[in-house]
N, C-alpha and C positions, 0 to 999 in steps of 0.2 A: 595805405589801403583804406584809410578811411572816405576816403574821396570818392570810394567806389559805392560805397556801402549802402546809400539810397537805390542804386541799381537790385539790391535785394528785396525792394519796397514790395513788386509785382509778384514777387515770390512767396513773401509772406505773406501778405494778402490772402493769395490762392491759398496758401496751407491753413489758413485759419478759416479761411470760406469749407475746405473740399475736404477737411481733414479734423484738424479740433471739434469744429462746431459740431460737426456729427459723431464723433468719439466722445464729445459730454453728451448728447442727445441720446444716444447709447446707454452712459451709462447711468443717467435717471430714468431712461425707460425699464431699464433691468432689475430698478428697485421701486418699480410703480403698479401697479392693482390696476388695469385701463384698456380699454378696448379701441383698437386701431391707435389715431391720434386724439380722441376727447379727453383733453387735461381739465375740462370744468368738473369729470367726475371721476378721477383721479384718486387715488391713494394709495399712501406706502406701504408695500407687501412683501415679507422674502419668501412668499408663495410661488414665485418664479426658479427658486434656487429647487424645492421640493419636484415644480413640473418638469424640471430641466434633466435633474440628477435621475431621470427613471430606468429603466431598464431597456426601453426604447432606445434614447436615446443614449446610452452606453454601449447599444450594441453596436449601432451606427458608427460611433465615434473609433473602435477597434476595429470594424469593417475597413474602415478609411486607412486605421493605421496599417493594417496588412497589404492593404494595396498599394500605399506608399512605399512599404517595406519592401513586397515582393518589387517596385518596379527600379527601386534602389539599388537593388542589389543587382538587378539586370542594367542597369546601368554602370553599372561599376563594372563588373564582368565585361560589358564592351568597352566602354571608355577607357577602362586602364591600358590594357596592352593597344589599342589606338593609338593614345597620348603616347603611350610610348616609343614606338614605332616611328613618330611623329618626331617626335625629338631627338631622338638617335640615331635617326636615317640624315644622310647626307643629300637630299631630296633639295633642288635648288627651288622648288613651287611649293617649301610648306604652307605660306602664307595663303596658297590658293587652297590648299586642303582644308586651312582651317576655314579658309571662305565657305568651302561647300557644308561645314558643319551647320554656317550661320545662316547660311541663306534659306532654308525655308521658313527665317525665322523672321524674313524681311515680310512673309506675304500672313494674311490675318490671321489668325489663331484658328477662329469660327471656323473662316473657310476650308484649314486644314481640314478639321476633325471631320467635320460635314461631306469630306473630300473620300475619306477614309473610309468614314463608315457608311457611305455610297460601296465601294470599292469591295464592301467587304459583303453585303446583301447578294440573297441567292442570287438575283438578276442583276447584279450589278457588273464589275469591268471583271471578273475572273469570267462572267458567265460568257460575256459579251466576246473578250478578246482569244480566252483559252478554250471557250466550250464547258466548262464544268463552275459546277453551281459551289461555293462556301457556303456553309454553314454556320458560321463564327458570329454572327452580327448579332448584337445584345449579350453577348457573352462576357465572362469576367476575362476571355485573353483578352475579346475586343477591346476593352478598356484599359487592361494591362499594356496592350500593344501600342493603343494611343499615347500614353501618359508616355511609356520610354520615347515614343517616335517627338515628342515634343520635346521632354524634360533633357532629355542626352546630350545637347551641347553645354547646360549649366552642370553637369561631371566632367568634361571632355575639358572644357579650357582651365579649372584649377589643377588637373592633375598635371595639363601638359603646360600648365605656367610654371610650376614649382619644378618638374621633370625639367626643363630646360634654363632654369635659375642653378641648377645643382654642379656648383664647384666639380669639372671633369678631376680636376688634380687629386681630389679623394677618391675616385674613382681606380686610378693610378696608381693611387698609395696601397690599395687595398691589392689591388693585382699584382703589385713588385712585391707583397707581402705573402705572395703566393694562394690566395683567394684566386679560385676560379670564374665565371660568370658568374654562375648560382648563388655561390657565396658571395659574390658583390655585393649582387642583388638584394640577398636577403638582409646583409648585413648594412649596407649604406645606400646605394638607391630608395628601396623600398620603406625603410624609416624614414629617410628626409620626405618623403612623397606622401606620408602620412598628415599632413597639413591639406593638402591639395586636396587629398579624398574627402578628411573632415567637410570640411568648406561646401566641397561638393553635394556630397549625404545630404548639408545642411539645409540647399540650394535646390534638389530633386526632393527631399521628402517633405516640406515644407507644402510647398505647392499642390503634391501628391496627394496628401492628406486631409488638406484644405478645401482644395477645389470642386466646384461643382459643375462644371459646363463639359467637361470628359464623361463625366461616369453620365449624367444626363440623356448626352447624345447618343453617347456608344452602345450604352443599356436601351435605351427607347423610352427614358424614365422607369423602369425594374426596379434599380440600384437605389438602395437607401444608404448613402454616406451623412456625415458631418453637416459637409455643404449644402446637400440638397435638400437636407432640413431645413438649415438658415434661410435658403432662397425660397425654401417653401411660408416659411415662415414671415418674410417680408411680402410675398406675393399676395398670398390672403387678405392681408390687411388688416385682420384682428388680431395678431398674435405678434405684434412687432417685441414688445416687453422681454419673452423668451427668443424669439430672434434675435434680439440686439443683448442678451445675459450669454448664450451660444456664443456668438460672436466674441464678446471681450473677451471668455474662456482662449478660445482660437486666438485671440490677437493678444494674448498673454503669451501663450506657447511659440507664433512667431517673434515676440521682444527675447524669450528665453532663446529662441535662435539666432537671432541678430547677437546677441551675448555670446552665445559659444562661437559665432566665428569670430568675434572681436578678438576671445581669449586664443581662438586657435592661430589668428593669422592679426595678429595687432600693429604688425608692419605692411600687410595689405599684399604679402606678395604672391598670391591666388590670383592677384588681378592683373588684366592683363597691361 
């Protein structure tokens, strides 16, 4: 293997270019006193931790978390019995079912959303193709609507990888023991499948939570999240300092994510 190991040369490279460098840049601007980038008049301040921690930005940060929560949960709600259905059905085109999950995942993100919430304005495709006007557009479903319409294949494929990894002969055992479906279900399906949800939760709320290019578009900029701080905050140009202390908060919360699927799935079998 070692023979290979220069081929990761272009890789590290890039990680230290697009990733380190900016993640210490980050986190000295987070403990710097400084307006945009002038580091000649610079100094160290944890007056950033004070402008961060306000009640502003706390309420934003629970905003975020509720709409990741609510669209978690809708996602779980569909994806499970999907995945299910998926796996237990004797269906000779799974494979293509899971295709239609991924496939809009081939085409840009942007253009989705921008797609959507076209779709969703009074004069948009409802008014055009049905006759009647929506109402929805900048609203908190709108955004709720987007985030599941995107996030639902990263629930969909852990629940139906572990569902379809799961030993039938348990399944069996439990039935010759006189366990009904329900009882199957509850008793051995549904615990071994609790891996799969984790992972997933971990997969949908992460993003949810975080992101700022959903609640942005969907709202028409309304929406005050997390993210749309951050991005407010880099946009300006003065306030990089508290944008980039925001920030490592978030990218601490995603490292504590990446951790709990480790512990949930340390054999990787979520994936597909």
């Amino acid at each position: 293997m070692k023979k290979f190991a220069k081929l990761s040369l272009p890789y590290l490279f890039w990680m230290v270019l697009l990733v380190i460098i900016p993640l210490l840049l980050m986190i000295v601007l987070a403990f710097l006193d400084i307006q945009g980038l002038d580091f000649k008049n610079a100094s160290f301040s944890l007056d950033n931790f004070k402008t961060t921690f306000t009640s502003v930005y706390i309420k934003a940060f629970f905003e975020s978390i509720k709409f990741a929560f609510i669209t978690t949960i809708i996602c779980i709600l569909i994806a499970y019995p999907s995945a299910y259905f998926i796996s237990r059905s004797n269906l000779k085109f799974k494979g293509l079912i899971l295709v239609l999950f991924i496939l809009p995942m081939w085409s840009n993100m942007l253009l989705r959303i921008q797609t959507l919430n076209r779709m969703l304005l009074p004069e948009g495709f409802m008014n055009e193709v049905f006759g009647f006007s929506s109402n929805i557009a900048g609203t908190d479903f709108s955004v709720v609507l987007a985030m599941v319409m995107l996030y639902l294949p990263f629930m969909v494929f852990p629940i139906y990888t572990v569902l379809e990894k799961i030993d039938y002969s348990l399944i069996e055992a439990s039935q010759d023991l006189g366990a009904n479906n329900r009882k199957t279900f509850q008793k051995v399906t549904f615990p071994l499948s609790l891996k799969g949800i984790a992972s997933g939760v971990i997969m949908v709320f992460l993003p949810c939570a975080t992101g700022f290019t959903i609640p942005e578009i969907m709202s028409g900029g309304n929406m005050i999240l997390i993210g749309t701080i951050i991005e407010q905050k880099f946009k300006q140009g003065v306030s990089y300092n508290v944008g980039s202390l925001i920030s490592i908060v978030i990218i601490l919360i995603i490292f504590l994510g990446i951790y709990l699927i480790g512990k949930f799935d340390a054999e990787g079998e979520t994936l597909l």
